[in-house]
Residue, then its C-alpha position, 0 to 999 in steps of 0.5 A: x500500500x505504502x508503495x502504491x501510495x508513492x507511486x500514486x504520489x510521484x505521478x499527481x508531482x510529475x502532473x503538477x510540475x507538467x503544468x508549470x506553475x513557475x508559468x502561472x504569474x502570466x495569469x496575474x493579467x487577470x486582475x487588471x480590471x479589477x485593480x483600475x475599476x478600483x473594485x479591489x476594495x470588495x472583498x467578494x469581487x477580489x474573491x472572485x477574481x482569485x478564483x478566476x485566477x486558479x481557473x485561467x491556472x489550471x486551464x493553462x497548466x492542462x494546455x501545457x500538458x497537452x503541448x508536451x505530449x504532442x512536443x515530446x519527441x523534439x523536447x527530447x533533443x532541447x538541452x532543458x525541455x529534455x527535463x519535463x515529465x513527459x519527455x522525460x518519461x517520469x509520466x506517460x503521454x496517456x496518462x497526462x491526457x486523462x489527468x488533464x481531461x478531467x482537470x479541464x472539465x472540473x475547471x469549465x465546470x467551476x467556470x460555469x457555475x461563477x458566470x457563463x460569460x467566463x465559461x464562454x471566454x475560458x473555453x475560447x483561451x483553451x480553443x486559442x492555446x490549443x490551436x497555437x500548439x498545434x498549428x499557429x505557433x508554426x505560422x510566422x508573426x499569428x504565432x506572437x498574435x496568438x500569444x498576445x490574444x491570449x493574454x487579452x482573454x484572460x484580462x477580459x476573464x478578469x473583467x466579466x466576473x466581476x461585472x466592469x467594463x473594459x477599457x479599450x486602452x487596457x486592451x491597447x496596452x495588454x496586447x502590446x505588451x504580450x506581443x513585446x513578451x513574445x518577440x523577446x522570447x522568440x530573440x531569446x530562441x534564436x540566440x540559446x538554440x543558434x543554428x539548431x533553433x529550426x529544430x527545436x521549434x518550426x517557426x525559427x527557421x522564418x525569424x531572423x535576428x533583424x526582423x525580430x529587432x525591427x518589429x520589437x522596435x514598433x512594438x515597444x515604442x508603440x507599448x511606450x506611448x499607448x500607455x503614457x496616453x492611457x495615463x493622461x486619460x485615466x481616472x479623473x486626474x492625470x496623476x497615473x502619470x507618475x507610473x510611466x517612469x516604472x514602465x520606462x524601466x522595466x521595459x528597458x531593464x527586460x530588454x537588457x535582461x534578454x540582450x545580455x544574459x539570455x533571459x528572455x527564454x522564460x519571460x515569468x521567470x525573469x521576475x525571480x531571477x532579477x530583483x531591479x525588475x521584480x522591485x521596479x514592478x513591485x513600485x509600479x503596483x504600489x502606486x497604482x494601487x494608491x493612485x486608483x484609490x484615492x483619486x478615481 
């Protein structure tokens, strides 16, 4: 019994470690809404909003299961993918699908009973990252749309259980932002996996170093500028200007981060790696928490 029980033990570890929840910070997007509707001062909407969060979790966890299923023979050949509990034989491809299908269910579930509009937006985000593991993530630039669509998606998950509107700027900004996330990563790619990238992931091989340089040069100006017009109009004060200074510099620290020690491979990561980046986002929060509180 005591062995069956390890064994039952050492799989539910492997499930949890396949749905990397190191990767889980990405879906912190979903409060959004509720910080710059000011609805972070009702406990039950801020509950409801961590319940959102653990769904958006799980959900993203069971994609990323079935991901590894359908990558496990090329993240055999990548020095670090090599590790995962797929790949690596610690559980079986079967064995994952039934855990993640059953986990997939509980959550729309869940999902359904908290606000349908939720289920509806839920069940899209897994449509989304289902189809970008299969086939979008292999179709140069859908590949980072599809990213930064998904980021949307759940900063509406975020908005619709707690019934505000959305801001057409937090839209504007939380897409730019994605897609300046995902062109980092695919630098980042390039650069780690050199000449052997196109091996490791299909759509490498379309990507050069210039065109990823030129397109993050858009889109970061572009993330810049749409959120300094953000500020000037939000709340019924310009004070949430105050915050363009944080965002100069995380972006500009990532950016290093990404150029000059690789770091840009695991974007959620970087935030306990680099304690500037982690300070800087920590103040941005602080004050916007203060400013939304006392001047909207």
């Amino acid at each position: 019994m005591s062995s069956a029980n390890t064994g039952i033990s050492k799989k539910l570890s492997a499930i949890v470690t396949a749905m990397r929840p190191k990767q889980w910070v990405k879906n912190v997007i979903v409060f959004a809404g509720l910080v710059f509707s000011k609805s972070f001062l009702d406990i039950s909407l801020v509950a409801k909003a961590f319940f959102t969060f653990c769904l958006f979790s799980v959900v993203s966890g069971v994609v990323y299961i079935i991901n590894d299923i359908v990558d496990r023979e090329k993240d055999k050949l990548h020095p670090e993918k090599c590790k995962r509990p797929i790949a690596s034989g610690r559980i079986k491809p079967g064995e994952a699908l039934i855990y993640s299908i059953l986990m997939l269910i509980a959550a729309l579930t869940l999902a359904f009973l908290l606000d349908v509009r939720l289920l509806a937006i839920l069940a899209a985000y897994f449509i989304l990252v289902c189809l970008y593991s299969l086939v979008l993530k292999n179709i140069i630039i859908v590949d980072v749309i599809a990213i930064s669509v998904g980021f949307v998606l759940r900063t509406l998950g975020g908005t619709v259980v707690i019934d505000v509107i959305i801001s057409p700027w937090l839209i504007l900004c939380t897409t730019l932002l994605s897609l300046f996330l995902a062109l980092n990563k695919r630098k980042n790619e390039l650069t780690v996996l050199s000449g052997d990238a196109a091996n490791h992931r299909k759509i490498l091989d379309k990507y050069t170093p210039q065109l990823i340089d030129n397109m993050l040069g858009v889109v970061t100006s572009t993330t810049v500028m749409s959120y300094s017009l953000y500020t000037f109009e939000a709340g019924r004060s310009s004070h949430m200007m105050i915050t363009i200074p944080f965002v100069l510099y995380g972006i500009f620290r990532y950016q290093y981060l990404v150029s000059s020690k690789n770091f840009g491979g695991s974007p959620e990561l970087v935030l306990f790696k680099d304690k500037p980046l982690l300070i800087d986002i920590l103040l941005w929060g602080i004050t916007c928490l203060v400013i939304v509180g006392l001047y909207y």
